[in-house]
C-alpha positions as CSV (number, residue, x, y, z in Angstrom):
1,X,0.0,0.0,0.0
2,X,3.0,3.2,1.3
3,X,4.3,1.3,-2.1
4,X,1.6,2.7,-4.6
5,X,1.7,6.1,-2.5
6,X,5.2,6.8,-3.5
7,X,4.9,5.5,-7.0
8,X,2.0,8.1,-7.5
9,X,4.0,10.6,-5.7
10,X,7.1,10.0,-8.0
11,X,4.5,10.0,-11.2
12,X,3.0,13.6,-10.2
13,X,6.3,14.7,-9.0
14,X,7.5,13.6,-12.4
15,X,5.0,15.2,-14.3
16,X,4.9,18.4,-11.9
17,X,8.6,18.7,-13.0
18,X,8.8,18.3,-16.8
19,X,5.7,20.6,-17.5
20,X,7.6,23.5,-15.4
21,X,10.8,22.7,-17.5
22,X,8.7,23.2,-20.9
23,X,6.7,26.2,-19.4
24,X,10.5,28.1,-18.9
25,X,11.1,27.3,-22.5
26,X,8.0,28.7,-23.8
27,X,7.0,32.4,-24.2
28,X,4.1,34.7,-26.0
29,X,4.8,38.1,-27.5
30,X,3.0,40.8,-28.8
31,X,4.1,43.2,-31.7
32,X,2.6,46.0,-33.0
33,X,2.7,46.0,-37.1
34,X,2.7,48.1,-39.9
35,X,0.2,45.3,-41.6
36,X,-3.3,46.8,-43.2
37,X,-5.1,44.0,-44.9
38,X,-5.8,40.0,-45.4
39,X,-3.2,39.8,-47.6
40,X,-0.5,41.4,-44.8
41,X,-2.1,38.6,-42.5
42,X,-1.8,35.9,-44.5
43,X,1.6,36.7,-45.7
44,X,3.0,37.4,-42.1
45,X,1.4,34.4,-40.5
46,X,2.7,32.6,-43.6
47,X,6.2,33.1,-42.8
48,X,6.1,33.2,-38.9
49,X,4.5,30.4,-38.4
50,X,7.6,28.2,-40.1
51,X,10.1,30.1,-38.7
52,X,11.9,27.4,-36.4
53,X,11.4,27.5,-33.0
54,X,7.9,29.6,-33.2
55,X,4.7,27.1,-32.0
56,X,2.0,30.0,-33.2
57,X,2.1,33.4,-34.8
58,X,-1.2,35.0,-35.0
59,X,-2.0,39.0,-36.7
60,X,-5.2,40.6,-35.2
61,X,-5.7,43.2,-38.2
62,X,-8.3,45.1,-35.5
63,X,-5.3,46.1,-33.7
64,X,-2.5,45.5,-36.4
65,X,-1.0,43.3,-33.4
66,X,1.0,40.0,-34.0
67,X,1.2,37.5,-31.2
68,X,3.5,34.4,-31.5
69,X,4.8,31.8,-29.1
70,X,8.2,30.4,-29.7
71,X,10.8,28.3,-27.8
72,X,13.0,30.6,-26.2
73,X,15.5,27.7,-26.7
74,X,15.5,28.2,-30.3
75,X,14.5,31.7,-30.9
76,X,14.3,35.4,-29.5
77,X,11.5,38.5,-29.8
78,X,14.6,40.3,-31.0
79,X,15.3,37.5,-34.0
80,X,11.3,37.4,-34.4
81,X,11.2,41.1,-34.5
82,X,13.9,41.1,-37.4
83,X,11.8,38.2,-39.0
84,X,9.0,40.5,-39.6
85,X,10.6,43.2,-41.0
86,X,12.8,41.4,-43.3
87,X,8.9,40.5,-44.9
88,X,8.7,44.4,-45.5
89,X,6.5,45.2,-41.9
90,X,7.5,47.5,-39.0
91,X,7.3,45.5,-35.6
92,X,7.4,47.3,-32.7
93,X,10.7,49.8,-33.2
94,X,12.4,47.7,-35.9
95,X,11.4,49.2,-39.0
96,X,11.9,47.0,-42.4
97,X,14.5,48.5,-45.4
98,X,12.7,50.3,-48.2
99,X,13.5,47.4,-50.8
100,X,11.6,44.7,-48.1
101,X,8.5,47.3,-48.0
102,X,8.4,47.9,-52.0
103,X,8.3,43.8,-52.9
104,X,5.1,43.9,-50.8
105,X,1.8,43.7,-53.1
106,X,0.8,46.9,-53.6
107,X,-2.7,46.8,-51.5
108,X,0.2,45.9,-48.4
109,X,2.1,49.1,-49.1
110,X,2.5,51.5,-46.5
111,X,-0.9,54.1,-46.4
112,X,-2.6,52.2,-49.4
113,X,-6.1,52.1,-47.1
114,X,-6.3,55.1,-46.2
């Protein structure tokens, strides 16, 4: 009988243990984004969501906000930040080089909806 006790003990110790281990690995940020349209969406999420290391990236157009969760063993916000303005976006402060921002279609183009 004290026999099962511990066993369960070591199993929920066990678990207990290995979920706070992937919880440290795992974080969510928030950017803000120069992104206007469907097509910004679609071609952000595109490209975030393969980037290694990132579980989700997801653009709220309402806001212009891009949330992802990544693997802070595999990736930083700083890297991520880059990321999306390598695509031709601004996130946060990092602002993306003219040539990135004129290969985006034309409807993703900085004031085209105003």
């Amino acid at each position: 009988m004290t026999k099962k006790y511990i066993n369960g003990f070591i199993i929920v110790f066990f678990l207990f243990f290995t979920g706070a281990i992937n919880a440290q690995k795992s974080q969510t940020v928030v950017f803000n984004t120069s992104a206007q349209c469907g097509m910004c969406k679609e071609r952000i999420e595109e490209v975030m969501n393969f980037v290694p290391g990132v579980k989700y990236a997801e653009l709220n157009l309402k806001d212009m906000s891009l949330e992802i969760q990544f693997n802070t063993k595999k990736t930083t916000a700083d890297d991520l930040r880059k990321r999306v303005a390598a695509i031709g976006y601004t996130a946060d402060d990092v602002e993306p080089k003219e040539e990135d921002v004129k290969k985006l279609p034309l409807c993703c183009q900085p004031g085209a909806h105003l």
